[in-house]
Backbone as XML, in Angstrom:
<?xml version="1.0"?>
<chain id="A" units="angstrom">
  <residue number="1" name="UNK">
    <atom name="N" x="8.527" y="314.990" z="-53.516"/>
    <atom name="CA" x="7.250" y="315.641" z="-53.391"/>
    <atom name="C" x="6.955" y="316.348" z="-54.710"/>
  </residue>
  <residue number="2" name="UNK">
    <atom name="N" x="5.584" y="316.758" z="-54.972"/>
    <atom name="CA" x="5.444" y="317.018" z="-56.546"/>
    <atom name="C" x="4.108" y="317.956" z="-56.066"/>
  </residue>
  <residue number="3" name="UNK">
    <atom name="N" x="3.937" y="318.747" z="-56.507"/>
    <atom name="CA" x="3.036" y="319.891" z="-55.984"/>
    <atom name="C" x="2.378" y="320.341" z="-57.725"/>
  </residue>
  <residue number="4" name="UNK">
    <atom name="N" x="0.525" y="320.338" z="-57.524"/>
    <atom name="CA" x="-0.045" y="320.577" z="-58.903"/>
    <atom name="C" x="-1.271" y="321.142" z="-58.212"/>
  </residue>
  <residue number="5" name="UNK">
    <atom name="N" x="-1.994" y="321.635" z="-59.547"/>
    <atom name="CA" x="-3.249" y="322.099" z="-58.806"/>
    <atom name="C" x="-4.468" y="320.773" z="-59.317"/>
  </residue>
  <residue number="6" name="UNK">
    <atom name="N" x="-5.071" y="321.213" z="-58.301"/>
    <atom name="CA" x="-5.860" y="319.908" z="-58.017"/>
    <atom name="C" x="-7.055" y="320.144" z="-59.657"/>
  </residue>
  <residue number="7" name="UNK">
    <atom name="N" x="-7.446" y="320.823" z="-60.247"/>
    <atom name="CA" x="-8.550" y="320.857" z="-60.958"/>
    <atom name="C" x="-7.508" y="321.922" z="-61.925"/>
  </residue>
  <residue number="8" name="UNK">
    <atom name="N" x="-7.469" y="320.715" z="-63.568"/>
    <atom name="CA" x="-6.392" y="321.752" z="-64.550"/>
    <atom name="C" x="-7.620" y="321.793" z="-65.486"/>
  </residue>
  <residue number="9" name="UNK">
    <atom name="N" x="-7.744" y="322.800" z="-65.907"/>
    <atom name="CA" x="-9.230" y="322.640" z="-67.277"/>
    <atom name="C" x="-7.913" y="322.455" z="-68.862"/>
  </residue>
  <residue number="10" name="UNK">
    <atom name="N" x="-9.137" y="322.048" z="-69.506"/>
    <atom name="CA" x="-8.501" y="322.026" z="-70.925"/>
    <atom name="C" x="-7.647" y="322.660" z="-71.619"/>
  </residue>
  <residue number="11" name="UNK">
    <atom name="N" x="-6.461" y="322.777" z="-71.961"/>
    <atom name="CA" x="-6.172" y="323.880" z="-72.691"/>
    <atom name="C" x="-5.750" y="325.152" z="-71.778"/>
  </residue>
  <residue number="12" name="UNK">
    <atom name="N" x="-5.722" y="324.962" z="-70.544"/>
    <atom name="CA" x="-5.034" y="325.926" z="-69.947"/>
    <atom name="C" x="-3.658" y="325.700" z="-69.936"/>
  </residue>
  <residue number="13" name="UNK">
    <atom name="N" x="-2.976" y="326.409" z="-69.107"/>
    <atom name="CA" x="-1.290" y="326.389" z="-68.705"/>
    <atom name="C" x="-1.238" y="326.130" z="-66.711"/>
  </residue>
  <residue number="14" name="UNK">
    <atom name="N" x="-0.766" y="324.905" z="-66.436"/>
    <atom name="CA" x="-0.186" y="324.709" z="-65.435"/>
    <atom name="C" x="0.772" y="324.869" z="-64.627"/>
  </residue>
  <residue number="15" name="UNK">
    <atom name="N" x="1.537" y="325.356" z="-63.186"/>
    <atom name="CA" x="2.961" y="324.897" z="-63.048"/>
    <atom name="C" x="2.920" y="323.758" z="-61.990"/>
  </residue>
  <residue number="16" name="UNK">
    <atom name="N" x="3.887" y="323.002" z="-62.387"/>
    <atom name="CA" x="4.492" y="321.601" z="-61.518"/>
    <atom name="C" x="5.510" y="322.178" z="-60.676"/>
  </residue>
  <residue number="17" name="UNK">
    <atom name="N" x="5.719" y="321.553" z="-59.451"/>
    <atom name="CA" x="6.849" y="321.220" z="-59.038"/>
    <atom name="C" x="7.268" y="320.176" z="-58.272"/>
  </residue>
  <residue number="18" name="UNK">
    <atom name="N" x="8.539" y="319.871" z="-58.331"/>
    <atom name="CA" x="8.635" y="318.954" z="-57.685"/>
    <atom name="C" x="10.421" y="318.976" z="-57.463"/>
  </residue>
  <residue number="19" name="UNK">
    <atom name="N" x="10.294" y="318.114" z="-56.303"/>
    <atom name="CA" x="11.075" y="318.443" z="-55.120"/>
    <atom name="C" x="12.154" y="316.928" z="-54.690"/>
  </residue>
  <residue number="20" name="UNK">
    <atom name="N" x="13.071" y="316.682" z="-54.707"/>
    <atom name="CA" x="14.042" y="315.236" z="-53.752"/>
    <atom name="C" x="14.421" y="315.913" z="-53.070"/>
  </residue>
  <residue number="21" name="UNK">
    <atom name="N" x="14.288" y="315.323" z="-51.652"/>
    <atom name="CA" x="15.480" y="315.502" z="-50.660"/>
    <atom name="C" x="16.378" y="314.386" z="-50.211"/>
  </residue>
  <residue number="22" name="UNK">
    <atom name="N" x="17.347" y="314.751" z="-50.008"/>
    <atom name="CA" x="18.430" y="313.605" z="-49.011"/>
    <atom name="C" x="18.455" y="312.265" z="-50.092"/>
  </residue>
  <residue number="23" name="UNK">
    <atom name="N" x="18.214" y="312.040" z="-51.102"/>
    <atom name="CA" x="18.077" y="310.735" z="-51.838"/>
    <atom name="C" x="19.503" y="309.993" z="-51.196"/>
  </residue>
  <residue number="24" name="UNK">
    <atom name="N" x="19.333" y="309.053" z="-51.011"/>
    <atom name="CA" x="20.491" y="307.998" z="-50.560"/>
    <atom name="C" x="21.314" y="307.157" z="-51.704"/>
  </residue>
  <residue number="25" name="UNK">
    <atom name="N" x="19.959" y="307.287" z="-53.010"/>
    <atom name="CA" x="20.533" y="306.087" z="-54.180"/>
    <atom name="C" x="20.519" y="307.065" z="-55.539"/>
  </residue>
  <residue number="26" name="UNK">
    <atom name="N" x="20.884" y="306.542" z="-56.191"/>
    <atom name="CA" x="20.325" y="307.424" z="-57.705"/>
    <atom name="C" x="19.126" y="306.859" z="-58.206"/>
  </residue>
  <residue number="27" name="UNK">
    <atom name="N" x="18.194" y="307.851" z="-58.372"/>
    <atom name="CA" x="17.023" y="307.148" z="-58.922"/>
    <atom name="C" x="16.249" y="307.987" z="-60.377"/>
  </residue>
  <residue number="28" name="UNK">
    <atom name="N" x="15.487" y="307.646" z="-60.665"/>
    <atom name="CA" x="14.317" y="307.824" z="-61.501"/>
    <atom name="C" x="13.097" y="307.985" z="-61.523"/>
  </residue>
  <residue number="29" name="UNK">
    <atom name="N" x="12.673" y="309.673" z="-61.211"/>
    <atom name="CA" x="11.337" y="309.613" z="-60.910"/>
    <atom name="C" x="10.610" y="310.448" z="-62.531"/>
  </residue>
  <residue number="30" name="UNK">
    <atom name="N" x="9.562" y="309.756" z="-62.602"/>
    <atom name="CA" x="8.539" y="309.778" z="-63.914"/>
    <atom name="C" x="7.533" y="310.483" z="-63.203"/>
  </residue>
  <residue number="31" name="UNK">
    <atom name="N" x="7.004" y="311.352" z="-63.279"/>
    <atom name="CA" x="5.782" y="312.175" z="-63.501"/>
    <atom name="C" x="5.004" y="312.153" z="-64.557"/>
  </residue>
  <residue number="32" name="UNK">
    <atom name="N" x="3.196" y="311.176" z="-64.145"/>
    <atom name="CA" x="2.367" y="311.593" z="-65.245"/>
    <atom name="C" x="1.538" y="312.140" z="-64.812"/>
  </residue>
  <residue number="33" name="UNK">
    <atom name="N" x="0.356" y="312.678" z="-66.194"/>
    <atom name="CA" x="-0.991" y="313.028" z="-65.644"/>
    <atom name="C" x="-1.786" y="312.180" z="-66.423"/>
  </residue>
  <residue number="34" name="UNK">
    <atom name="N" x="-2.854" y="311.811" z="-65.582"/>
    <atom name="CA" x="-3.479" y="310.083" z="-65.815"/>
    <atom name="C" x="-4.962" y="311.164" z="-66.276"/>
  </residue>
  <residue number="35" name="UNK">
    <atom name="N" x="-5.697" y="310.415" z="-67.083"/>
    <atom name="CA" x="-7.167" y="310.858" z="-67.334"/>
    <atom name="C" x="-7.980" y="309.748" z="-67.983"/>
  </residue>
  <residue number="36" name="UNK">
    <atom name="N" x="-8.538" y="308.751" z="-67.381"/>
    <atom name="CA" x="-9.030" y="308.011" z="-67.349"/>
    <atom name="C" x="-7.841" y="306.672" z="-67.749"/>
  </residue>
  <residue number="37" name="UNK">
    <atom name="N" x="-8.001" y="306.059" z="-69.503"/>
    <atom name="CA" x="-7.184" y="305.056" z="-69.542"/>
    <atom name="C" x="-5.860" y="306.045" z="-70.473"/>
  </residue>
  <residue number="38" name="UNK">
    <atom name="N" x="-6.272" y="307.289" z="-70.224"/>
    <atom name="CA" x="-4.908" y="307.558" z="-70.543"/>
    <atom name="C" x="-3.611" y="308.572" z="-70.316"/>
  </residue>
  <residue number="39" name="UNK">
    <atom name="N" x="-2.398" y="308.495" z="-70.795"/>
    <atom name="CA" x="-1.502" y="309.114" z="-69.695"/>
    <atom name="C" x="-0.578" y="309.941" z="-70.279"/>
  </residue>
  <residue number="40" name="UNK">
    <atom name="N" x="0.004" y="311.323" z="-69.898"/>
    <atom name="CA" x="0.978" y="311.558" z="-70.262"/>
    <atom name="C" x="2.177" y="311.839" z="-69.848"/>
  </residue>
  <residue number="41" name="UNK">
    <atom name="N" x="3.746" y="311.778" z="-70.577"/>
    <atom name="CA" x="4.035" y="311.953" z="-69.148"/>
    <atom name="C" x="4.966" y="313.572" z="-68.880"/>
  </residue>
  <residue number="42" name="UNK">
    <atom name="N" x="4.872" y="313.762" z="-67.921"/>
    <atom name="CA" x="5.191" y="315.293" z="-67.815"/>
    <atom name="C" x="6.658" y="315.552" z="-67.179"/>
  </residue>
  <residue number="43" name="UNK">
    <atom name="N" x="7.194" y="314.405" z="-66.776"/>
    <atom name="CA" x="8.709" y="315.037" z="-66.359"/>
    <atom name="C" x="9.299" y="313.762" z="-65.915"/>
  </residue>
  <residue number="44" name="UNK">
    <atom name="N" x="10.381" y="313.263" z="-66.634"/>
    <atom name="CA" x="11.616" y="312.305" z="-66.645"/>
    <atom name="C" x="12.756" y="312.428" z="-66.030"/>
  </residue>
  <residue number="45" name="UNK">
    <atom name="N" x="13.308" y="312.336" z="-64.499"/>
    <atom name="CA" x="14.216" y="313.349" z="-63.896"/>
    <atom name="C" x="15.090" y="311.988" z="-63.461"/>
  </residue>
  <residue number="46" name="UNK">
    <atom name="N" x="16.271" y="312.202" z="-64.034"/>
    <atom name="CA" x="17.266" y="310.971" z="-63.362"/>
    <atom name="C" x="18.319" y="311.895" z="-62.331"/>
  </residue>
  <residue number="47" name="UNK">
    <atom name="N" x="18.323" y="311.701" z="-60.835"/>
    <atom name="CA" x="18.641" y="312.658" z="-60.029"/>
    <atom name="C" x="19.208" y="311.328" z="-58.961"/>
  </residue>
  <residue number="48" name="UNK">
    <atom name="N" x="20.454" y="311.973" z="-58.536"/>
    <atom name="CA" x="21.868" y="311.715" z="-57.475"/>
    <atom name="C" x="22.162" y="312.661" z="-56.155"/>
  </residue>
  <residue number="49" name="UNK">
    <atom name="N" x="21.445" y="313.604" z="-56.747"/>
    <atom name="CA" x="21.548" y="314.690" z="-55.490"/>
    <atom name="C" x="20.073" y="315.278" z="-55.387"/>
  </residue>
  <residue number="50" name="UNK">
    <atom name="N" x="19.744" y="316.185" z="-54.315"/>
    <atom name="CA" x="18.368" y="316.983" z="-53.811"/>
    <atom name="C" x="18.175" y="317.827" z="-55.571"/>
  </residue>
  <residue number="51" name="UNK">
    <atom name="N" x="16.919" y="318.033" z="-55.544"/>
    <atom name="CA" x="16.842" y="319.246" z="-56.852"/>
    <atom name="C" x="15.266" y="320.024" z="-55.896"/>
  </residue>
  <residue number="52" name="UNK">
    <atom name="N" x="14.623" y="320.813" z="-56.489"/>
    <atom name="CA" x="13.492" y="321.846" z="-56.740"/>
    <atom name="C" x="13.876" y="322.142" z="-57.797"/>
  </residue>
  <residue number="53" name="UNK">
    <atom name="N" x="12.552" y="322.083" z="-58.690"/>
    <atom name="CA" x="11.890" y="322.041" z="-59.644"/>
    <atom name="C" x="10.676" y="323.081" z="-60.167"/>
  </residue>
  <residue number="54" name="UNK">
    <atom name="N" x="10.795" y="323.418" z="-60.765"/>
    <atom name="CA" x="8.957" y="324.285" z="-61.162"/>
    <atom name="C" x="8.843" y="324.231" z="-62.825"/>
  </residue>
  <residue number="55" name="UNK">
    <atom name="N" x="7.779" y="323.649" z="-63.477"/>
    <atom name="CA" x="7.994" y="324.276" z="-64.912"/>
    <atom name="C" x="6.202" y="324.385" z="-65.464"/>
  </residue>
  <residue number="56" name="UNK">
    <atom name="N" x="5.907" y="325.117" z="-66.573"/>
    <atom name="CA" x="4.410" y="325.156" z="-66.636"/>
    <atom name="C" x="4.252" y="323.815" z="-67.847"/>
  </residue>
  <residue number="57" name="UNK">
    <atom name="N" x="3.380" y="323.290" z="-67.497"/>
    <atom name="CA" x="2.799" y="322.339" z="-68.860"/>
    <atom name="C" x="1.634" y="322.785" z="-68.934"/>
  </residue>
  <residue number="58" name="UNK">
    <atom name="N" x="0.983" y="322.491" z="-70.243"/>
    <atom name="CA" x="-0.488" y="322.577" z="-70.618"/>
    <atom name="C" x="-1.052" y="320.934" z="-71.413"/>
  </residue>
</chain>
């Protein structure tokens, strides 16, 4: 689960979070933020066990 605010203006400061539970496999989850054709990406998490997460991007 990944929790943001719905409307970020320009140039402000955001916080993310995001959340695994119970994962069964090891995986790879990528977090972007999309704005039209383009993307960035905001968090690269290679995770084996549950985590919570929070960090601010702008």
């Amino acid at each position: 689960m990944v929790t943001f605010p719905a409307l970020i203006e320009s140039g402000s400061e955001a916080k993310l979070c995001a959340s695994l539970l119970k994962p069964n496999e090891s995986l790879v989850m990528n977090i972007y933020l999309v704005d039209g054709d383009q993307s960035t990406l905001l968090l690269q998490e290679k995770a084996e066990e549950e985590f919570h997460r929070c960090f601010n991007f702008q």
